[in-house]
C-alpha positions in Angstrom: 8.3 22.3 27.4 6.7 22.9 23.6 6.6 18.1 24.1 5.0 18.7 26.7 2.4 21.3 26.1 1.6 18.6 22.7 0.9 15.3 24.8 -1.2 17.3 27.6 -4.0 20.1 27.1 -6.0 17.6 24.8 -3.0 18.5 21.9 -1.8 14.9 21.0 -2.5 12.5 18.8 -3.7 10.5 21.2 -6.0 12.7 22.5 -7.3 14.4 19.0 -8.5 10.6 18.2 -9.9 9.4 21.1 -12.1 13.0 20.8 -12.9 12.2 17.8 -13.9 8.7 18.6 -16.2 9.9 21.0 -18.0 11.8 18.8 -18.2 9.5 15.9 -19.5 6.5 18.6 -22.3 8.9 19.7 -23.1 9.8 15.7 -21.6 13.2 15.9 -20.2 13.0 12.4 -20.0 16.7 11.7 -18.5 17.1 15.3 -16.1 14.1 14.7 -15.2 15.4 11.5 -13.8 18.7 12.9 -12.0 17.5 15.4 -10.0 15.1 12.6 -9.6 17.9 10.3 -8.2 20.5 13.0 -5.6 17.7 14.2 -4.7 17.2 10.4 -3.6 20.6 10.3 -1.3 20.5 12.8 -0.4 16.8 12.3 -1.0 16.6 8.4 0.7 13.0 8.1 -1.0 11.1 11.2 -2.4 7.7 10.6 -5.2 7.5 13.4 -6.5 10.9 12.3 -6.5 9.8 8.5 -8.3 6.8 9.7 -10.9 8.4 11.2 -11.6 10.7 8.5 -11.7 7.8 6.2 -14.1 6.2 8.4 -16.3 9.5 8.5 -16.2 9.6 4.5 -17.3 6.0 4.6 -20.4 6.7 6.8 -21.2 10.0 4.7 -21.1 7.8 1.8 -23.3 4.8 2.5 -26.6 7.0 1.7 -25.0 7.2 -1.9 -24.2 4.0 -2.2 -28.1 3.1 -1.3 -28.8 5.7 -4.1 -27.2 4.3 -6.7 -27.3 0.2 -6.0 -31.1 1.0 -7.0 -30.6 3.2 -9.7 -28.6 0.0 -10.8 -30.8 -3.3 -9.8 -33.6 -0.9 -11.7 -32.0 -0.7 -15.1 -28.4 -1.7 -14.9 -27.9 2.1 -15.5 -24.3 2.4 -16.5 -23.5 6.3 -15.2 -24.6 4.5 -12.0 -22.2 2.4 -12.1 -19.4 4.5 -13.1 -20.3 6.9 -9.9 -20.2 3.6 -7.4 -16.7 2.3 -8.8 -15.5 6.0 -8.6 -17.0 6.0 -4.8 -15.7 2.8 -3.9 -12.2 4.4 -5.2 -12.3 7.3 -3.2 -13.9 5.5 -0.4 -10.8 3.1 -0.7 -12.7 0.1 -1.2 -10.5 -1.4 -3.9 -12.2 -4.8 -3.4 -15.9 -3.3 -3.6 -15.0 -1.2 -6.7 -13.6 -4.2 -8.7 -16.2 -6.3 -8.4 -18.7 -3.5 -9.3 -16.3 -3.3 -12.3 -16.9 -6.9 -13.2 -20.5 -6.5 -12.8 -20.6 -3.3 -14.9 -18.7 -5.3 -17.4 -21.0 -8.2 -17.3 -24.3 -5.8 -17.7 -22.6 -3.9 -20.4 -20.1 -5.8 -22.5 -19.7 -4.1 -25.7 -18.9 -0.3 -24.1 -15.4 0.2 -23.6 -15.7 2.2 -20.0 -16.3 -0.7 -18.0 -13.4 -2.4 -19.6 -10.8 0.5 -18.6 -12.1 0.6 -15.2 -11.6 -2.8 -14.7 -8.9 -3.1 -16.8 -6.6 -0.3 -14.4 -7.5 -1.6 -11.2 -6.0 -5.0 -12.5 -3.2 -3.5 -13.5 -2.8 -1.4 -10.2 -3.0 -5.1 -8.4 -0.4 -6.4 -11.0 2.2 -4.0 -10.6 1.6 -4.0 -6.5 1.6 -8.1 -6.5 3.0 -9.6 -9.2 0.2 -12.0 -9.7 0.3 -13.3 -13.4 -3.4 -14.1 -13.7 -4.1 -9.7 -12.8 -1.2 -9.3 -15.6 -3.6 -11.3 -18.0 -6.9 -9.9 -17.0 -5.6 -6.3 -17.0 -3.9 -6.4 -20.4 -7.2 -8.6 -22.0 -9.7 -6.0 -20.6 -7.1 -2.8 -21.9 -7.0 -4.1 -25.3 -10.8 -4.7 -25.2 -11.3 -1.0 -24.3 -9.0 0.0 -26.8 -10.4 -1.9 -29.8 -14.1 -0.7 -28.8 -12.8 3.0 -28.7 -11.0 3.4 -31.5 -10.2 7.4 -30.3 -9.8 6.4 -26.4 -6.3 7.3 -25.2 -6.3 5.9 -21.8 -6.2 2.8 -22.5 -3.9 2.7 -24.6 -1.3 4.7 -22.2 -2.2 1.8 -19.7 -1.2 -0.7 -22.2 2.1 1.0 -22.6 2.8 1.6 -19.1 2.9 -2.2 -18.8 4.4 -3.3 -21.7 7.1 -0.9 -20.0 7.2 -2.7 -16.4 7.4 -6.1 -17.7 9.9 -5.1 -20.8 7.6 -6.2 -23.6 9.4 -4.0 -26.4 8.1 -5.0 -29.0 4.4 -4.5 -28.0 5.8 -1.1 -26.6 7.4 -0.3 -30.2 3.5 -0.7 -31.7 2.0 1.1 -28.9 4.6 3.9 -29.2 3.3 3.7 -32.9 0.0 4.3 -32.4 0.5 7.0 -29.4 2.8 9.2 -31.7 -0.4 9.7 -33.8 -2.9 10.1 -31.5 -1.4 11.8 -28.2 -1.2 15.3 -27.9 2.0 17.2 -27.8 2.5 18.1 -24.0 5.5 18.0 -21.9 4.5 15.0 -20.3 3.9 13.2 -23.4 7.1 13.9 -24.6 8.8 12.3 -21.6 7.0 9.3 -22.0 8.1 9.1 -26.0 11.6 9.7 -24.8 11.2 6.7 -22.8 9.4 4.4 -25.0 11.8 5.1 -28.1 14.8 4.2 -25.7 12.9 0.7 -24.5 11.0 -0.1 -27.8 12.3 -2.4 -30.3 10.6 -3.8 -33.3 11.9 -6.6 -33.7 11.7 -7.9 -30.5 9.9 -11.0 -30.4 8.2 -12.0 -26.9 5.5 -13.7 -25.6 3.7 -10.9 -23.3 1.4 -13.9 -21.9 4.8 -15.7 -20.3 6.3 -12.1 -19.1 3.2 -12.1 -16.6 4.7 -15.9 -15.6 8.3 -14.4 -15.5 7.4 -11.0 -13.7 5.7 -13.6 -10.5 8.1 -16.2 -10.6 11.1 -13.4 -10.6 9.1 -11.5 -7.7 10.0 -8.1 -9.5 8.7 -5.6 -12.7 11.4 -5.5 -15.2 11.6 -2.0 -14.6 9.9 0.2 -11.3 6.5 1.6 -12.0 7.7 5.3 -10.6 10.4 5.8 -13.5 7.0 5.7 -16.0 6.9 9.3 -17.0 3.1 9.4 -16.6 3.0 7.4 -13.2 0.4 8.5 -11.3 2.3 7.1 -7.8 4.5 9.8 -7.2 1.4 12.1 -6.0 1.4 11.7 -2.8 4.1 9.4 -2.0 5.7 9.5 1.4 9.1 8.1 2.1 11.0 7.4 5.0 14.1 9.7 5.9 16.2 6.7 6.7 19.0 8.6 8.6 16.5 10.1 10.9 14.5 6.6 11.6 17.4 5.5 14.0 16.8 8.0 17.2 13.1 7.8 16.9 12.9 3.8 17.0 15.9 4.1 19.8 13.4 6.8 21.8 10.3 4.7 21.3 12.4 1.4 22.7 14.0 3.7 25.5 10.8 5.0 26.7 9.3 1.6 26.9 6.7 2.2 24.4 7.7 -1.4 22.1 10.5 -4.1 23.0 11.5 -4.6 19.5 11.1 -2.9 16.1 12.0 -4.0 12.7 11.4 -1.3 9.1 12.0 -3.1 6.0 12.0 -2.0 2.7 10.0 -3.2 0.2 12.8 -5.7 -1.3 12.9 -6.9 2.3 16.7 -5.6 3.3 16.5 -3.8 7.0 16.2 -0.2 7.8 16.3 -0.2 11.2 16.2 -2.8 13.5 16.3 -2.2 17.9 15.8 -4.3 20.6 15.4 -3.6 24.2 18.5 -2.5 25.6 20.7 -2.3 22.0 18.9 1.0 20.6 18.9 0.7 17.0 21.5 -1.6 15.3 24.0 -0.2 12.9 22.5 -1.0 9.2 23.7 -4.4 7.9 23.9 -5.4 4.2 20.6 -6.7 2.9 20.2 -10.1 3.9 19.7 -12.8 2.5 16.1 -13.7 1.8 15.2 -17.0 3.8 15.4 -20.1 1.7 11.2 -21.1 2.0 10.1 -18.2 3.9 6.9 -19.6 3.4 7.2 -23.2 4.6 7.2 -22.8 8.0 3.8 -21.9 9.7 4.8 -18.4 11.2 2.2 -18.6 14.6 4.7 -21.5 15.2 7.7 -19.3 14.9 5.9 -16.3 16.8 5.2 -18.7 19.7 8.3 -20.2 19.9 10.7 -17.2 19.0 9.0 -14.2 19.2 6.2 -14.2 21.7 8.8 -15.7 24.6 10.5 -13.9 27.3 11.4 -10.8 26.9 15.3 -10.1 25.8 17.7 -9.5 28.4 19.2 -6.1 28.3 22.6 -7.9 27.3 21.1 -9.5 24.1 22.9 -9.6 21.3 23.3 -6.7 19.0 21.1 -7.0 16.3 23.6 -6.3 14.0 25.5 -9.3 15.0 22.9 -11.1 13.8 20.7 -9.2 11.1 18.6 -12.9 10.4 17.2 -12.7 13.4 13.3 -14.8 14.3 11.6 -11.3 14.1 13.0 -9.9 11.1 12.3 -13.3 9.5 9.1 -13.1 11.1 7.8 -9.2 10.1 9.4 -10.7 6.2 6.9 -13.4 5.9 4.1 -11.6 7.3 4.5 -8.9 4.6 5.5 -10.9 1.5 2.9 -14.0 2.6 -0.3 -12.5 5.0 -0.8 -9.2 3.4 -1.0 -10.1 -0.7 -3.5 -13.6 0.7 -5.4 -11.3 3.0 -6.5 -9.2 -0.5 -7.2 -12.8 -1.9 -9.7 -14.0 0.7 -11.1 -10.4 0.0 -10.8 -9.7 3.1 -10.4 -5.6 2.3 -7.5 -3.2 1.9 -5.6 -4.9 4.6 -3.2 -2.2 6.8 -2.2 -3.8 9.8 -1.3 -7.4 11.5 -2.3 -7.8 15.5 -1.2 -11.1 16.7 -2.1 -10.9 20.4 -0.9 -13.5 23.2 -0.2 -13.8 27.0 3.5 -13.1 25.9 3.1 -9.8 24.0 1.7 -8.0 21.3 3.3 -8.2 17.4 2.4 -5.6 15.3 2.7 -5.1 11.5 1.9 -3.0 9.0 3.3 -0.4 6.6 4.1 3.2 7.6 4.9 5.9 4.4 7.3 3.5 1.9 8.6 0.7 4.4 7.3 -1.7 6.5 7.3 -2.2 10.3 7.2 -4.7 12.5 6.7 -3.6 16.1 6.9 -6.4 19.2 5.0 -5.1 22.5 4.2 -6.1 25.8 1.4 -8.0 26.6 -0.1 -5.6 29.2 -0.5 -2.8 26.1 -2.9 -2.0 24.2 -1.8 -2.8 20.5 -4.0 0.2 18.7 -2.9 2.6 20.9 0.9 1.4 20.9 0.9 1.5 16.9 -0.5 5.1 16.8 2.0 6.5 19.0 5.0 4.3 16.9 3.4 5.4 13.6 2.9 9.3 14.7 6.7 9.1 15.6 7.7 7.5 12.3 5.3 9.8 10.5 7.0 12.7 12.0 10.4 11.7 9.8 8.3 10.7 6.8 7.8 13.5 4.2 6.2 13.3 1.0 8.6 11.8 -2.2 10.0 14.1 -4.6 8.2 13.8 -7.9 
């Protein structure tokens, strides 16, 4: 009775965005905007509502933005630009605030803020890609912040942070040098010494340049981000309760909501992955990466594999086989489409549609894992990842620190 009091009276999800929808199509922001935040309340962790609210935020903002774009093209004021990388950030415009960055940078190359701004957004893009040309950029602009601010700190915790993830100890040893003097004596200071004594060696000799090279070709940091002491990523951090994942996919499948599902984590091994008529598979051993997962044009794979008939009730057992076309599938999608979307600059990209006379694929990353969802044609793919997300999201709770 409570499930069913939620989905009708206007109490869902659903219903709490499309409201809001309503209002922010007919420019009711401060209506829209009350309707989000009420649902949040009640459904703290739901992506539609903290879409919406983002989207509100965004239109709030663009009067701002207006503000201080001419503050700028009138006298490259740099406190402008600080504010308008700081908006972007908030305003999760990661794209928008880094090239701001590099403007700031160009207007005003000899003060040391624009450096660290651009410097730890590179470094954010590093550690989340592995690209070895934003390995380079973020350590050259760190160390160019660091020698034009003799005093600054930040930068210099930056610098150590990634000497940490790509295991440069002997760069770590001088940093951890130069911190000891100038850091204050804090708790979370002296976790981070603890770990940099452990790590650092003097006598190491590396080439940090060609650990960039060796951190992309290996497609993993030496060590995780998260086990930095001072790592800002654990605020906030939602992971999947694995255990629990199982009956919500099998529900979602059972109620006809999606034909197939598919969470990975972010090494690519399989959560959970259900088919019509199977439920959700008993977990397999990681598998085995493809050999060129990205050789093979996926639309070609998706039209031929995943996008046919739907499965018979008596498929296979996913377990049975755990390589199957769509796992392969949802893997290329996240290791190839998402990482090249954010090249073409295409904006913080969230979610794959691929939409065809055969069905509906979705992809896109819920809390710490990554799901692939396959769908009938006949419905409609926003409204079919809200409801799989609010279900997920409702076994998602934040990561212990």
């Amino acid at each position: 009775m409570g499930r069913m009091t939620g989905w009708f009276g206007g109490r869902s999800v659903g219903a709490l965005v499309d409201r809001a929808r309503q209002k922010l199509a007919s420019g009711k922001l401060d209506d829209a905007a009350r309707v989000v935040e009420r649902g949040l309340q009640r459904f703290p962790e739901a992506s539609g509502l903290l879409d919406l609210r983002l989207s509100i935020r965004r239109a709030r903002g663009h009067k701002m933005m207006r503000r201080l774009e001419a503050r700028i093209e009138s006298n490259a004021d740099p406190i402008a630009y600080e504010e308008l990388v700081k908006l972007y950030q908030e305003l999760e415009l990661p794209e928008e605030a880094r090239r701001k960055a590099e403007h700031y940078v160009e207007a005003h190359p000899t003060r040391d803020t624009p450096h660290l701004l651009l410097g730890e957004m590179l470094l954010e893009l590093f550690l989340d890609e592995l690209q070895a040309r934003h390995g380079h950029r973020a350590h050259d602009h760190l160390l160019r912040a660091a020698n034009l601010n003799g005093m600054a700190l930040q930068p210099r915790l930056l610098l150590a942070e990634l000497y940490f993830c790509i295991d440069a100890r002997g760069s770590l040893a001088s940093m951890y040098e130069t911190l000891q003097r100038m850091a204050p004596e804090t708790s979370a200071m002296e976790a981070a010494f603890a770990v940099m004594e452990e790590v650092a060696d003097a006598n190491a000799e590396e080439r940090v340049d060609g650990l960039f090279e060796r951190m992309e070709f290996e497609g993993q940091l030496a060590r995780d981000p998260l086990d930095w002491p001072l790592s800002q990523r654990r605020a906030g951090r939602t992971e999947l309760k694995e255990d629990a994942a199982d009956d919500v996919v099998s529900l979602m499948i059972a109620e006809g909501t999606v034909d197939e599902v598919v969470l990975l984590r972010r090494d690519g091994s399989v959560v959970v992955h259900a088919t019509t008529g199977n439920g959700a598979a008993p977990k397999a051993p990681p598998p085995v990466e493809p050999e060129n997962p990205g050789t093979e044009p996926a639309y070609d794979e998706m039209a031929g594999t995943l996008l046919g008939a739907p499965r018979a009730a008596t498929a296979a057992p996913a377990a049975a086989a755990p390589d199957s076309g769509f796992v392969d599938v949802v893997r290329t999608i996240s290791a190839k489409v998402f990482p090249q979307a954010r090249e073409f600059d295409m904006g913080k990209f969230r979610r794959c549609t691929i939409r065809s006379r055969h069905g509906n694929v979705m992809v896109g990353k819920i809390g710490n894992v990554m799901v692939g969802a396959r769908a009938p044609s006949s419905s409609e793919p926003t409204r079919t990842w809200e409801r799989l997300a609010s279900a997920l999201e409702s076994v998602t709770g934040r990561a212990a620190s």
